[in-house]
C-alpha positions in Angstrom: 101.0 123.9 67.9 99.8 124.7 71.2 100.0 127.0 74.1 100.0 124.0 76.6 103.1 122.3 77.5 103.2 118.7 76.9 105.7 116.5 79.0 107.1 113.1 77.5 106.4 110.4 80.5 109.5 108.3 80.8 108.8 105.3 78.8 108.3 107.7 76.0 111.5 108.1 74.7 113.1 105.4 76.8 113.5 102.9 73.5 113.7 98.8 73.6 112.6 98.8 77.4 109.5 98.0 79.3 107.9 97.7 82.8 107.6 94.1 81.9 111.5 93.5 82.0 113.7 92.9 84.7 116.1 95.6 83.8 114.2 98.8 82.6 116.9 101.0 82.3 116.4 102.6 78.8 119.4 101.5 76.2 119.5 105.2 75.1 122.0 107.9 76.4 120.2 110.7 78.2 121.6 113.5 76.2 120.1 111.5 73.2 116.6 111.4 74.8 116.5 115.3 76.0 117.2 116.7 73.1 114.6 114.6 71.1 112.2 115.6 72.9 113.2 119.1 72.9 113.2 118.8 69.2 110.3 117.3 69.3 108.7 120.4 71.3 107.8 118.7 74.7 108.4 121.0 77.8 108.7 118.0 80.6 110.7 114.8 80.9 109.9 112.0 82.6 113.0 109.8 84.4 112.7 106.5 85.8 114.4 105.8 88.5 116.5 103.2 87.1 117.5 106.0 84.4 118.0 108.8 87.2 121.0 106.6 89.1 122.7 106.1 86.0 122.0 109.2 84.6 123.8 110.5 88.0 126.7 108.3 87.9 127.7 109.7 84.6 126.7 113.8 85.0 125.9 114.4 88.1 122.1 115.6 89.2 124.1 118.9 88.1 124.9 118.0 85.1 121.5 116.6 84.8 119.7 119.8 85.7 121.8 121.5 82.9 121.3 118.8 80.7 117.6 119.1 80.7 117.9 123.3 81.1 119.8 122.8 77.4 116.7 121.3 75.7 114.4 123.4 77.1 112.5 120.5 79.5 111.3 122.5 82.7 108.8 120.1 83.6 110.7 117.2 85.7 108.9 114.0 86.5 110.0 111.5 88.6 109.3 107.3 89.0 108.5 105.4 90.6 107.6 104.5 94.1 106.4 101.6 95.2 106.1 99.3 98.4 106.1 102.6 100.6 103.1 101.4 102.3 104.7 97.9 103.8 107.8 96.5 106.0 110.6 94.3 106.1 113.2 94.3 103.4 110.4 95.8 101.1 109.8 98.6 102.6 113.7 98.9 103.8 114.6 98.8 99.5 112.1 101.8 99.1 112.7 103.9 101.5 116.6 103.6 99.9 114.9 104.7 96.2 112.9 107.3 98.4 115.9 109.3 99.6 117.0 109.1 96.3 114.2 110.5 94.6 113.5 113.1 97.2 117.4 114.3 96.8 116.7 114.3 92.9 113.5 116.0 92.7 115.1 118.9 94.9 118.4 119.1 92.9 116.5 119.1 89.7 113.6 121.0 90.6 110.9 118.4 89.7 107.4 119.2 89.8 106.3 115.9 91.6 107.0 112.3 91.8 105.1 109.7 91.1 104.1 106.4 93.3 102.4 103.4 92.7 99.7 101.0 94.3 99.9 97.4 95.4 99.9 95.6 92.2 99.2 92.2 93.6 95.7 94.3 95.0 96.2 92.4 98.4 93.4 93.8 100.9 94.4 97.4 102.5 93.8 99.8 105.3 92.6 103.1 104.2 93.6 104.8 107.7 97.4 103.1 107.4 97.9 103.7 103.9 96.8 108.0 104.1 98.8 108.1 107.2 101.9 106.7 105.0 101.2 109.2 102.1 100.3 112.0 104.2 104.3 111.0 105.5 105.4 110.8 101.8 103.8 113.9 101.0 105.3 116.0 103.6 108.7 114.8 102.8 107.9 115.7 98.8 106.6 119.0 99.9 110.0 119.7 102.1 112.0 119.6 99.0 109.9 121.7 96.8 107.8 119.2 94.9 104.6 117.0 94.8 103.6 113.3 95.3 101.2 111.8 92.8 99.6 108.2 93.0 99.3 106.5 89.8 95.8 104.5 90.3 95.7 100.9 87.8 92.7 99.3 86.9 94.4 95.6 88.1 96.1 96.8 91.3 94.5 97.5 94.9 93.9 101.4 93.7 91.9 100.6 90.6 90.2 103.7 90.2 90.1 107.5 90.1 87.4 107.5 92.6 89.9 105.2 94.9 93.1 107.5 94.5 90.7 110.5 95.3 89.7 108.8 98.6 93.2 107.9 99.6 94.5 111.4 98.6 91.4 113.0 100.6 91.9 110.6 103.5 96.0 111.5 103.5 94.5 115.7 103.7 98.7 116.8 102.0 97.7 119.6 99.4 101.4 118.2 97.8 99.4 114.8 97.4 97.2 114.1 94.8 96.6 112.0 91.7 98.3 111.0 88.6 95.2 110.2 85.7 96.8 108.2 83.1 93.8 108.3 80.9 94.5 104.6 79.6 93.5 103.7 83.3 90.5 105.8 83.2 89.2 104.2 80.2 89.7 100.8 80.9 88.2 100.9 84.4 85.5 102.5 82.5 85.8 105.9 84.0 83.2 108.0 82.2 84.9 112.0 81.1 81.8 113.5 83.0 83.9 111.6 86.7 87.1 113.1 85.6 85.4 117.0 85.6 84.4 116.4 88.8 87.8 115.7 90.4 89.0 118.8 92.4 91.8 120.8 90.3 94.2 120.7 93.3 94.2 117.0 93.5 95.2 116.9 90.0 99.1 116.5 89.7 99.5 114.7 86.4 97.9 113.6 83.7 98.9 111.4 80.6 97.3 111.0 77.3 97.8 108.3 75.0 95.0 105.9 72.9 94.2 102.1 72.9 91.9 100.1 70.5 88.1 99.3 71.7 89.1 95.5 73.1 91.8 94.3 75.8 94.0 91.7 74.3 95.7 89.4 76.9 95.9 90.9 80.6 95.8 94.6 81.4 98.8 94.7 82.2 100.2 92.9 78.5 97.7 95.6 76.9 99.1 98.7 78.4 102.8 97.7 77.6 102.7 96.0 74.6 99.9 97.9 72.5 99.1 101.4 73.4 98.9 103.8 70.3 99.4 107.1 70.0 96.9 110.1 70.6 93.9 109.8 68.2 95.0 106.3 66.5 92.7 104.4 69.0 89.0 104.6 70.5 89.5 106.4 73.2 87.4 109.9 72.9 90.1 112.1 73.9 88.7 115.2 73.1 85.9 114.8 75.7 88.7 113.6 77.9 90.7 116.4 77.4 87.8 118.7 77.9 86.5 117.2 81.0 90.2 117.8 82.4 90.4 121.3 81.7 86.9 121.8 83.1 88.3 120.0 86.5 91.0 123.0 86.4 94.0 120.9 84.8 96.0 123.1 82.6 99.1 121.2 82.2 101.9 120.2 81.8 100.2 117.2 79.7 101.6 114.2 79.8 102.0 111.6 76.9 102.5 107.8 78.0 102.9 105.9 74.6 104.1 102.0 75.3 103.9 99.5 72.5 106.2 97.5 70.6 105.8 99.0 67.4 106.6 102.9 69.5 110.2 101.2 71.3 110.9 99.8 67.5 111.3 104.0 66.2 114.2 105.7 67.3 114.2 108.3 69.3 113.8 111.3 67.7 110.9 109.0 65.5 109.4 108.3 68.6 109.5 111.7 70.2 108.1 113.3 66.6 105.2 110.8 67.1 104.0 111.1 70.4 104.4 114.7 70.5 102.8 115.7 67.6 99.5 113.2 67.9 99.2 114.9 71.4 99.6 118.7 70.3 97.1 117.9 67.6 94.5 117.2 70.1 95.4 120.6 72.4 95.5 122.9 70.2 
Protein backbone atom coordinates (compact mmCIF):
# COMPACT_ATOMS: atom_id res chain seq x y z
CA UNK A 1 0.00 0.00 0.00
CA UNK A 2 2.93 2.08 0.28
CA UNK A 3 6.58 2.50 -0.21
CA UNK A 4 7.08 3.98 3.35
CA UNK A 5 7.52 1.78 6.23
CA UNK A 6 5.22 2.17 9.00
CA UNK A 7 6.31 1.13 12.55
CA UNK A 8 3.55 -0.04 15.26
CA UNK A 9 4.52 2.17 18.52
CA UNK A 10 4.32 -0.11 21.48
CA UNK A 11 0.90 0.44 22.86
CA UNK A 12 -0.31 -0.55 19.48
CA UNK A 13 -0.45 -4.01 19.68
CA UNK A 14 0.17 -4.17 23.43
CA UNK A 15 -3.81 -5.25 24.13
CA UNK A 16 -5.83 -4.57 27.66
CA UNK A 17 -2.88 -2.21 28.94
CA UNK A 18 -2.41 1.47 29.35
CA UNK A 19 0.03 4.22 30.55
CA UNK A 20 -2.64 4.89 33.11
CA UNK A 21 -2.04 1.50 35.01
CA UNK A 22 0.25 0.56 37.38
CA UNK A 23 1.40 -2.50 35.64
CA UNK A 24 1.76 -1.85 31.84
CA UNK A 25 3.25 -4.86 30.77
CA UNK A 26 1.04 -5.97 27.80
CA UNK A 27 -1.08 -9.38 28.64
CA UNK A 28 0.01 -10.63 25.07
CA UNK A 29 2.91 -12.98 24.23
CA UNK A 30 5.51 -11.30 22.08
CA UNK A 31 5.63 -13.80 19.38
CA UNK A 32 1.76 -13.08 19.25
CA UNK A 33 2.41 -9.35 18.80
CA UNK A 34 5.36 -9.59 16.05
CA UNK A 35 3.86 -11.57 13.87
CA UNK A 36 0.58 -9.41 13.78
CA UNK A 37 2.08 -6.83 12.95
CA UNK A 38 4.12 -8.38 10.39
CA UNK A 39 0.88 -9.67 9.00
CA UNK A 40 -0.41 -6.68 9.27
CA UNK A 41 2.56 -5.13 7.02
CA UNK A 42 4.33 -2.73 9.61
CA UNK A 43 8.14 -2.69 9.28
CA UNK A 44 9.01 -1.39 13.07
CA UNK A 45 7.94 -2.44 16.55
CA UNK A 46 7.72 -0.60 19.37
CA UNK A 47 8.71 -2.39 23.04
CA UNK A 48 8.06 -0.91 26.28
CA UNK A 49 10.35 -1.37 28.64
CA UNK A 50 8.19 -3.25 30.94
CA UNK A 51 7.67 -5.70 27.72
CA UNK A 52 11.54 -5.72 26.80
CA UNK A 53 12.58 -7.33 30.49
CA UNK A 54 10.09 -9.88 30.25
CA UNK A 55 10.46 -10.39 26.78
CA UNK A 56 14.29 -11.10 27.81
CA UNK A 57 13.59 -13.31 30.60
CA UNK A 58 11.86 -15.71 28.43
CA UNK A 59 14.08 -15.42 24.82
CA UNK A 60 16.89 -13.79 25.38
CA UNK A 61 17.62 -10.17 23.52
CA UNK A 62 18.80 -13.06 21.04
CA UNK A 63 16.05 -14.61 20.70
CA UNK A 64 14.29 -11.32 20.56
CA UNK A 65 16.36 -10.04 17.67
CA UNK A 66 15.37 -13.26 15.82
CA UNK A 67 12.08 -13.00 16.88
CA UNK A 68 11.45 -9.71 15.31
CA UNK A 69 14.02 -10.74 12.12
CA UNK A 70 11.16 -13.58 11.58
CA UNK A 71 8.34 -11.08 11.02
CA UNK A 72 10.07 -8.94 9.05
CA UNK A 73 10.20 -5.76 11.83
CA UNK A 74 13.62 -3.93 11.16
CA UNK A 75 12.67 -0.86 12.69
CA UNK A 76 13.22 -1.22 16.67
CA UNK A 77 11.84 1.32 19.05
CA UNK A 78 12.49 1.51 22.47
CA UNK A 79 10.48 3.18 25.77
CA UNK A 80 10.64 4.86 27.84
CA UNK A 81 12.95 7.11 29.76
CA UNK A 82 12.03 9.16 32.23
CA UNK A 83 13.47 11.00 35.43
CA UNK A 84 17.04 11.15 33.64
CA UNK A 85 17.20 14.66 34.37
CA UNK A 86 16.95 14.48 38.47
CA UNK A 87 18.68 12.65 41.69
CA UNK A 88 18.17 10.60 44.51
CA UNK A 89 16.42 7.31 44.24
CA UNK A 90 14.74 8.70 41.02
CA UNK A 91 17.30 9.19 39.17
CA UNK A 92 19.26 6.00 40.80
CA UNK A 93 15.82 3.75 39.29
CA UNK A 94 16.58 5.21 35.76
CA UNK A 95 19.74 5.16 35.34
CA UNK A 96 19.09 1.06 36.27
CA UNK A 97 16.18 1.10 33.10
CA UNK A 98 18.97 3.19 31.21
CA UNK A 99 21.63 0.45 31.16
CA UNK A 100 19.07 -1.65 30.23
CA UNK A 101 17.78 0.00 27.29
CA UNK A 102 21.16 1.01 26.08
CA UNK A 103 22.27 -2.89 26.30
CA UNK A 104 18.88 -3.69 24.29
CA UNK A 105 18.98 -1.10 21.73
CA UNK A 106 22.59 -2.41 20.82
CA UNK A 107 21.78 -6.16 20.94
CA UNK A 108 18.66 -5.57 18.85
CA UNK A 109 19.78 -2.94 16.69
CA UNK A 110 17.18 -0.27 17.45
CA UNK A 111 16.98 2.80 15.71
CA UNK A 112 16.55 5.07 18.79
CA UNK A 113 14.94 5.28 22.09
CA UNK A 114 12.61 7.27 23.33
CA UNK A 115 12.51 9.57 26.60
CA UNK A 116 10.11 11.57 28.30
CA UNK A 117 9.69 15.10 29.97
CA UNK A 118 8.66 16.04 33.55
CA UNK A 119 5.12 15.27 33.65
CA UNK A 120 4.35 17.04 36.81
CA UNK A 121 5.89 20.27 34.45
CA UNK A 122 7.89 21.50 37.66
CA UNK A 123 10.04 24.61 36.63
CA UNK A 124 13.50 23.52 34.73
CA UNK A 125 16.97 24.58 33.73
CA UNK A 126 17.52 24.60 30.12
CA UNK A 127 21.47 24.57 30.53
CA UNK A 128 21.13 21.32 33.18
CA UNK A 129 18.60 19.54 31.34
CA UNK A 130 20.83 19.79 27.45
CA UNK A 131 23.83 19.04 29.48
CA UNK A 132 21.92 15.67 30.77
CA UNK A 133 20.67 14.76 27.12
CA UNK A 134 23.69 15.76 25.41
CA UNK A 135 25.12 12.75 28.22
CA UNK A 136 22.15 10.46 27.13
CA UNK A 137 22.82 11.06 23.70
CA UNK A 138 26.32 10.19 23.61
CA UNK A 139 25.71 7.02 25.45
CA UNK A 140 22.71 6.20 22.62
CA UNK A 141 25.12 7.09 19.99
CA UNK A 142 27.95 4.60 21.48
CA UNK A 143 25.69 1.75 20.94
CA UNK A 144 24.66 2.42 17.53
CA UNK A 145 21.30 4.17 18.03
CA UNK A 146 19.42 7.58 18.65
CA UNK A 147 17.69 9.40 21.63
CA UNK A 148 14.32 10.98 20.96
CA UNK A 149 12.28 13.20 23.43
CA UNK A 150 8.69 12.74 23.30
CA UNK A 151 7.35 16.50 23.98
CA UNK A 152 3.44 16.49 25.86
CA UNK A 153 1.20 19.20 25.77
CA UNK A 154 0.60 18.84 29.96
CA UNK A 155 4.28 18.20 30.89
CA UNK A 156 7.27 20.71 31.40
CA UNK A 157 8.20 20.08 27.44
CA UNK A 158 4.78 20.98 26.02
CA UNK A 159 5.75 21.75 22.64
CA UNK A 160 7.65 21.09 19.40
CA UNK A 161 9.13 24.46 19.55
CA UNK A 162 10.39 23.44 23.33
CA UNK A 163 11.89 19.88 22.37
CA UNK A 164 13.60 21.76 19.45
CA UNK A 165 15.27 24.16 21.94
CA UNK A 166 16.31 21.53 24.31
CA UNK A 167 17.56 19.20 21.45
CA UNK A 168 19.43 22.46 19.91
CA UNK A 169 20.72 23.46 23.32
CA UNK A 170 21.97 19.56 24.07
CA UNK A 171 24.09 20.15 20.14
CA UNK A 172 24.14 15.48 19.93
CA UNK A 173 23.22 14.96 16.12
CA UNK A 174 21.87 11.30 17.83
CA UNK A 175 19.41 13.65 19.81
CA UNK A 176 16.35 14.91 18.52
CA UNK A 177 12.55 14.77 18.68
CA UNK A 178 9.83 12.30 18.77
CA UNK A 179 6.41 14.28 17.01
CA UNK A 180 3.53 12.36 18.07
CA UNK A 181 1.17 14.30 16.06
CA UNK A 182 -1.68 14.00 18.80
CA UNK A 183 0.68 16.32 20.84
CA UNK A 184 1.11 18.62 17.96
CA UNK A 185 -2.48 19.02 17.48
CA UNK A 186 -3.57 19.54 20.89
CA UNK A 187 -0.99 22.14 21.75
CA UNK A 188 -2.21 23.65 18.60
CA UNK A 189 0.83 23.20 16.55
CA UNK A 190 -0.02 24.47 13.13
CA UNK A 191 1.49 21.75 9.98
CA UNK A 192 3.16 24.96 8.45
CA UNK A 193 5.68 24.75 12.35
CA UNK A 194 6.21 21.10 11.76
CA UNK A 195 7.89 21.87 7.92
CA UNK A 196 10.04 24.00 9.53
CA UNK A 197 11.70 21.63 11.97
CA UNK A 198 15.19 20.56 10.70
CA UNK A 199 15.02 16.90 9.12
CA UNK A 200 18.01 15.73 11.31
CA UNK A 201 16.22 16.61 14.46
CA UNK A 202 13.48 14.47 13.44
CA UNK A 203 13.80 10.87 14.93
CA UNK A 204 10.20 9.69 15.11
CA UNK A 205 7.04 10.44 14.33
CA UNK A 206 3.55 8.91 15.14
CA UNK A 207 0.34 9.31 13.42
CA UNK A 208 -2.90 8.59 14.92
CA UNK A 209 -6.43 10.83 14.92
CA UNK A 210 -8.59 12.40 17.78
CA UNK A 211 -12.13 14.01 17.61
CA UNK A 212 -12.35 18.09 17.47
CA UNK A 213 -12.96 18.42 21.58
CA UNK A 214 -10.78 17.17 24.71
CA UNK A 215 -12.91 15.14 27.00
CA UNK A 216 -11.65 14.91 30.60
CA UNK A 217 -7.77 15.76 31.08
CA UNK A 218 -5.19 15.44 28.35
CA UNK A 219 -3.82 12.93 29.61
CA UNK A 220 -7.55 10.73 29.95
CA UNK A 221 -8.06 11.91 26.17
CA UNK A 222 -4.81 10.56 24.75
CA UNK A 223 -5.31 7.07 26.53
CA UNK A 224 -8.68 6.38 26.59
CA UNK A 225 -9.98 7.86 23.11
CA UNK A 226 -7.58 8.23 20.35
CA UNK A 227 -8.93 6.85 16.93
CA UNK A 228 -7.32 5.63 14.23
CA UNK A 229 -5.80 7.54 11.17
CA UNK A 230 -8.50 9.40 9.27
CA UNK A 231 -11.58 8.59 11.81
CA UNK A 232 -10.93 11.88 13.69
CA UNK A 233 -10.33 15.77 12.94
CA UNK A 234 -7.06 15.88 12.73
CA UNK A 235 -5.87 17.02 8.95
CA UNK A 236 -3.45 14.47 8.52
CA UNK A 237 -2.71 14.86 5.17
CA UNK A 238 -1.37 18.37 5.58
CA UNK A 239 0.42 16.81 8.61
CA UNK A 240 1.89 14.24 6.73
CA UNK A 241 2.94 16.61 4.01
CA UNK A 242 4.45 19.24 6.18
CA UNK A 243 6.68 16.18 7.60
CA UNK A 244 7.96 15.08 4.41
CA UNK A 245 8.66 18.67 3.45
CA UNK A 246 10.82 18.92 6.88
CA UNK A 247 12.82 15.80 5.34
CA UNK A 248 11.01 12.91 7.34
CA UNK A 249 10.79 9.87 5.34
CA UNK A 250 10.09 7.32 7.80
CA UNK A 251 9.75 4.75 9.40
CA UNK A 252 6.08 6.22 10.38
CA UNK A 253 4.93 5.61 13.45
CA UNK A 254 1.23 4.74 14.45
CA UNK A 255 0.28 5.39 18.28
CA UNK A 256 -3.48 4.27 18.40
CA UNK A 257 -4.64 4.16 22.39
CA UNK A 258 -8.39 3.87 23.21
CA UNK A 259 -10.50 1.50 24.79
CA UNK A 260 -12.45 0.52 22.06
CA UNK A 261 -8.52 -0.30 20.06
CA UNK A 262 -7.17 -2.64 23.46
CA UNK A 263 -10.94 -4.36 23.19
CA UNK A 264 -9.67 -5.99 19.31
CA UNK A 265 -7.33 -8.65 19.37
CA UNK A 266 -4.30 -8.45 18.15
CA UNK A 267 -4.14 -9.20 14.76
CA UNK A 268 -7.76 -6.89 14.69
CA UNK A 269 -5.92 -4.27 16.13
CA UNK A 270 -2.72 -4.52 14.03
CA UNK A 271 -5.12 -4.84 10.64
CA UNK A 272 -6.63 -1.47 11.93
CA UNK A 273 -3.98 0.76 12.69
CA UNK A 274 -1.94 -0.37 9.89
CA UNK A 275 -4.18 -0.08 7.29
CA UNK A 276 -5.88 3.53 8.34
CA UNK A 277 -2.20 4.69 8.29
CA UNK A 278 -1.02 3.15 4.85
CA UNK A 279 -4.17 4.64 3.39
CA UNK A 280 -2.95 8.03 4.19
CA UNK A 281 0.85 7.37 2.74
CA UNK A 282 0.26 6.00 -0.14
Amino acid sequence: MTAEDVLATCWTTAGDTAPDRKDQRSPLNLRDRAEAAGAAGFKGFGLLYADLTEAEREHGLAGVRSLFEDNGLVHIELEFLTDWWTDGPRRAESDNVRRDLLRAAEVLGARHIKIGPDVEDEPWDLDVWAEEFATLATQADGVGTRLGIEFLPWSNIKTVHDGLRLVEAAGHPAGGLIIDVWHTERAHTPPSDLAKVPGSRIVGVELNDADSQVLGTLFEDTVRRRRLCGEGSFDLPGIITALRTAGWAGPWGVEILSDAHRSLTVAEAAEAAYGSAAALLK
